[in-house]
GUVOKOL-391278 format. One record per residue: residue number from 1; residue in one letter; chain; x, y, z of N, C-alpha, C in turn. Coordinates in nm, 2 decimals, decimal comma. Each point is the difference from the previous one (the first is absolute). Layout:
<lomis>
LOMI   i aa ch n.east n.north   n.up ca.east ca.north  ca.up c.east c.north   c.up
LOMI NUM  A  A      X       Y      Z       X        Y      Z      X       Y      Z
...
</lomis>
This chain:
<lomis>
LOMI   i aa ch n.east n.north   n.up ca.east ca.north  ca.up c.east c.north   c.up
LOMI   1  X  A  -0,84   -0,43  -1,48    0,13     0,03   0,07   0,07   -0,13   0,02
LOMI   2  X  A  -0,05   -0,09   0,04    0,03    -0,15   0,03   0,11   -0,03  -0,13
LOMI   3  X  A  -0,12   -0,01  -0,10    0,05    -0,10  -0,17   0,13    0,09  -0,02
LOMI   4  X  A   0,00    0,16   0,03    0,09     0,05   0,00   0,21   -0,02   0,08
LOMI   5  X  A  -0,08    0,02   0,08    0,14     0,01   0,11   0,06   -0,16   0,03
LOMI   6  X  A  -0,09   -0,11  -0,01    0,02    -0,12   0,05   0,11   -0,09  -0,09
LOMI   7  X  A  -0,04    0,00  -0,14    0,10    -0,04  -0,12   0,13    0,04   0,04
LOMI   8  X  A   0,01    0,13   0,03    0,10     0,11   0,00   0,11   -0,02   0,11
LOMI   9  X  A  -0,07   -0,03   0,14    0,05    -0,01   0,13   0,02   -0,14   0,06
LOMI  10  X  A  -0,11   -0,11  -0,05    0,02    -0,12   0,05   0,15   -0,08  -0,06
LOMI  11  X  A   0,05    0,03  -0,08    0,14    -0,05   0,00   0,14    0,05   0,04
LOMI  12  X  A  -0,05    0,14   0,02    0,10     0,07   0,08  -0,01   -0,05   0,18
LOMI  13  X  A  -0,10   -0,01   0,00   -0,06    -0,04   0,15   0,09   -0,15   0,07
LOMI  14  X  A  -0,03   -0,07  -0,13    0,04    -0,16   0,03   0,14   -0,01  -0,01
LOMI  15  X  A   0,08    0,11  -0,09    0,12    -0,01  -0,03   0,09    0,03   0,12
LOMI  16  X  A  -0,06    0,14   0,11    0,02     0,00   0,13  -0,02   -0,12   0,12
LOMI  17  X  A  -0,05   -0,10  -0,06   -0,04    -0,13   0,09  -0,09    0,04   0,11
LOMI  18  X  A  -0,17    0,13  -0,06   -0,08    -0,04   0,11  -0,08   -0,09  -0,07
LOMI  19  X  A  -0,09   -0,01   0,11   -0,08    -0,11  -0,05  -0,13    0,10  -0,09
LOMI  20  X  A  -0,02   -0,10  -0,14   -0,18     0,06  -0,07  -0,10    0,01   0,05
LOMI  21  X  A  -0,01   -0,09   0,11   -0,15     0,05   0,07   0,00    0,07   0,13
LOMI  22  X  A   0,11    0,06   0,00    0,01     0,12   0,15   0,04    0,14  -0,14
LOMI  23  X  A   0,02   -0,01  -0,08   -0,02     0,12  -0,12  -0,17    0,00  -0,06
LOMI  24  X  A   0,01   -0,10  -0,04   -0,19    -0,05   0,00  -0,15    0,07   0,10
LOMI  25  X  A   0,07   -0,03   0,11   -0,06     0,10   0,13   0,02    0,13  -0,01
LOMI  26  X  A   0,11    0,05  -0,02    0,05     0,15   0,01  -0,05    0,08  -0,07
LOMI  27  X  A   0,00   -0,09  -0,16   -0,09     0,07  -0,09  -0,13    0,04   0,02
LOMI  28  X  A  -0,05   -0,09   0,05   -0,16    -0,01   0,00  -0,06    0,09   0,11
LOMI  29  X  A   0,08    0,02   0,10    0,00     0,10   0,13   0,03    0,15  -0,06
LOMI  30  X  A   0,08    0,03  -0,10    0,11     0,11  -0,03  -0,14    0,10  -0,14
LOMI  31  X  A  -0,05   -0,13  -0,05   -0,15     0,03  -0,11  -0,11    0,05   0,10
LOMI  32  X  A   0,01   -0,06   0,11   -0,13     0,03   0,05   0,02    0,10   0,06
LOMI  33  X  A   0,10    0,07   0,02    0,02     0,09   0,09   0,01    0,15  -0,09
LOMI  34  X  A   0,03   -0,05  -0,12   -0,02     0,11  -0,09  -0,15    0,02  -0,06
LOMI  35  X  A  -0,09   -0,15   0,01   -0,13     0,07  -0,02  -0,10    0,12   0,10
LOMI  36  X  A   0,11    0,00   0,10   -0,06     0,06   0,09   0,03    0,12   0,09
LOMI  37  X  A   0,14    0,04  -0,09    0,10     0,05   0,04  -0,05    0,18  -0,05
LOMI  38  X  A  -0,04    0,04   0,09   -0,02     0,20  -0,04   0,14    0,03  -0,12
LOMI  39  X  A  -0,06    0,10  -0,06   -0,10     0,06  -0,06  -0,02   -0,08  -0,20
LOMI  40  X  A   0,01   -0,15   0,03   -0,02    -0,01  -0,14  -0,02   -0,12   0,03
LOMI  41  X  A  -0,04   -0,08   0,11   -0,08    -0,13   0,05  -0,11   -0,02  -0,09
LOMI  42  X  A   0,00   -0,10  -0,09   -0,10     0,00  -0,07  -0,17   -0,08   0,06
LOMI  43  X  A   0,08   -0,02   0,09   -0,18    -0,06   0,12  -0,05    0,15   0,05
LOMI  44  X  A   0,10    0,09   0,07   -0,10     0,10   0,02  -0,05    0,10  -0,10
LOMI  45  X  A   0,02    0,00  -0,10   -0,07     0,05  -0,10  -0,15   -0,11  -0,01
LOMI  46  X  A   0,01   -0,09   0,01   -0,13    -0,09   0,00  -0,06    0,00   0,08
LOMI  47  X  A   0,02    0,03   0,14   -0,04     0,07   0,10  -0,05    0,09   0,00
LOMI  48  X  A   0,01    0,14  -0,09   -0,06     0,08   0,01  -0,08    0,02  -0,08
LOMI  49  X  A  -0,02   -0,13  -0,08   -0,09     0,01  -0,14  -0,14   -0,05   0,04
LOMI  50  X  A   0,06   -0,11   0,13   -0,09    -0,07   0,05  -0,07    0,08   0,13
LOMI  51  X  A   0,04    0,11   0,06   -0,05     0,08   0,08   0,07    0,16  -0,03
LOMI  52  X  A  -0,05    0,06  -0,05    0,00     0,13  -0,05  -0,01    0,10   0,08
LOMI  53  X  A  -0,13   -0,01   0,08    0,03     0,06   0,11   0,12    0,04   0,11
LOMI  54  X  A   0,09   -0,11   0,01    0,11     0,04   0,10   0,10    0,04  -0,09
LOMI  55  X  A   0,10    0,11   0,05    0,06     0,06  -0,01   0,13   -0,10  -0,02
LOMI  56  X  A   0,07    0,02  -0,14    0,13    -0,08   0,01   0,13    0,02   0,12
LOMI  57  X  A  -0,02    0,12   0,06    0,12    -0,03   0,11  -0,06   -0,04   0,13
LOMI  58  X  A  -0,14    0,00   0,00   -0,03    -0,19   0,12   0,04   -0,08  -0,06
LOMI  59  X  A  -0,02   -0,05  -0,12    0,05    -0,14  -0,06   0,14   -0,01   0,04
LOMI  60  X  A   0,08    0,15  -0,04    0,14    -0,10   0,05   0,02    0,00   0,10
LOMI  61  X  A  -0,08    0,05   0,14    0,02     0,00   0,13  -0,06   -0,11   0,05
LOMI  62  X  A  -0,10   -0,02  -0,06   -0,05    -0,17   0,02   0,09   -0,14  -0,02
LOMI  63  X  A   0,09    0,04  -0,14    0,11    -0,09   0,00   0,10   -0,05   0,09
LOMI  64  X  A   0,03    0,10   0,08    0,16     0,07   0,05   0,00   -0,17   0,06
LOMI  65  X  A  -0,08   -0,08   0,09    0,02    -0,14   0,09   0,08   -0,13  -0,12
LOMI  66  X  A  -0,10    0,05  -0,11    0,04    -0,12  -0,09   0,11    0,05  -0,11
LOMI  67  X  A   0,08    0,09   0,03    0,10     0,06  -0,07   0,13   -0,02   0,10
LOMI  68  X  A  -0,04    0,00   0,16    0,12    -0,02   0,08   0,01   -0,18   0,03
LOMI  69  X  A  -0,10   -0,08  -0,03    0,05    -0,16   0,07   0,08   -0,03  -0,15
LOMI  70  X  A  -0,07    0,04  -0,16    0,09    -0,08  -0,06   0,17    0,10   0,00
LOMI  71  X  A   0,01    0,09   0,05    0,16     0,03  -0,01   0,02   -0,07   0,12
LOMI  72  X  A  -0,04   -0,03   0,09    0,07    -0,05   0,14   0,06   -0,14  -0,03
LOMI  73  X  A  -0,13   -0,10  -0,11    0,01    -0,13  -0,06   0,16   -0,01  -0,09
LOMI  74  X  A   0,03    0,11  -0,06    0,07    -0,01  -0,13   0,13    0,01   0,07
LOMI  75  X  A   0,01    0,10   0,12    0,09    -0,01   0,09   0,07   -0,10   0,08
LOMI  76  X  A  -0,14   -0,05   0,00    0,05    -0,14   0,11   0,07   -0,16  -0,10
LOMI  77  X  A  -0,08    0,03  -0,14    0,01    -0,07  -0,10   0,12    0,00  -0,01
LOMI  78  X  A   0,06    0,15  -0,03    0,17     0,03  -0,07   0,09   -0,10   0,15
LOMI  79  X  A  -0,07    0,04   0,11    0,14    -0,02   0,14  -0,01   -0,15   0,03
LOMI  80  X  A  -0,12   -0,07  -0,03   -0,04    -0,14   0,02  -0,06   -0,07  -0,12
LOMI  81  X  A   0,10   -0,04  -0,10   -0,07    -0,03  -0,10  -0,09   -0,15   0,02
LOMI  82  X  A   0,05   -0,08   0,08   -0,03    -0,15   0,04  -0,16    0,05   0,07
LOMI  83  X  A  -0,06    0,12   0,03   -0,13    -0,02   0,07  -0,13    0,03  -0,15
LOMI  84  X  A   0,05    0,05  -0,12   -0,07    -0,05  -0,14   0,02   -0,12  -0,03
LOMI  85  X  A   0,10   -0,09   0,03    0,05    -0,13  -0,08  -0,05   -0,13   0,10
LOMI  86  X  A  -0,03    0,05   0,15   -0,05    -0,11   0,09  -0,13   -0,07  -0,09
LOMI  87  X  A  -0,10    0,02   0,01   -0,14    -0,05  -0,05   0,04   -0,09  -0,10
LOMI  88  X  A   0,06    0,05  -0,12    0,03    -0,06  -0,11   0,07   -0,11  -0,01
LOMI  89  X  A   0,09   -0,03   0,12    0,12    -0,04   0,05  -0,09   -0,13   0,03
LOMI  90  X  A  -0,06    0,06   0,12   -0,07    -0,09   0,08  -0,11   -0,11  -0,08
LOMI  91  X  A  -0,06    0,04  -0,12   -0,13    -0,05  -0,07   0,12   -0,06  -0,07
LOMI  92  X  A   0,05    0,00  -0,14    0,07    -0,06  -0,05   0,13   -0,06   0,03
LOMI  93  X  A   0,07    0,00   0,06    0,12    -0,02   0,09   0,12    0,03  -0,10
</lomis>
């Protein structure tokens, strides 16, 4: 998805004047949220490969915590873009 969308989006992105490493984050939050994301999360299918026994709709009720902080993140990301860009900010100046 990455090699995909990134070519595609990173110059439209820059051409808007955000910054590539607060799209860099977004990406990488927006991937992982779809590995995990009901009903085509490709981790809970490995989940249930790797425990057979439980029933796939615990798995996605097991999910539901780590499915609500990264939208809460992506949220906070879009309204505060400067709290993805601090650290990087901060380490490299």
């Amino acid at each position: 998805m990455i090699l995909i969308t990134v070519p595609v989006f990173l110059p439209l992105i820059t051409a808007y004047g955000y910054d590539p490493t607060w799209f860099a984050i977004i990406v990488v939050i927006v991937v992982e949220l779809g590995l995990i994301h009901p009903p085509i999360g490709m981790n809970l299918f490995v989940i249930q490969a790797q425990a057979p026994d439980i029933r796939t709709l615990e798995i996605y009720r097991g999910i539901l915590p780590f499915l609500i902080a990264p939208f809460l993140l992506i949220g906070l990301m879009f309204a505060f873009p400067q709290l993805a860009l601090w650290l990087p900010t901060w380490l490299y100046g």
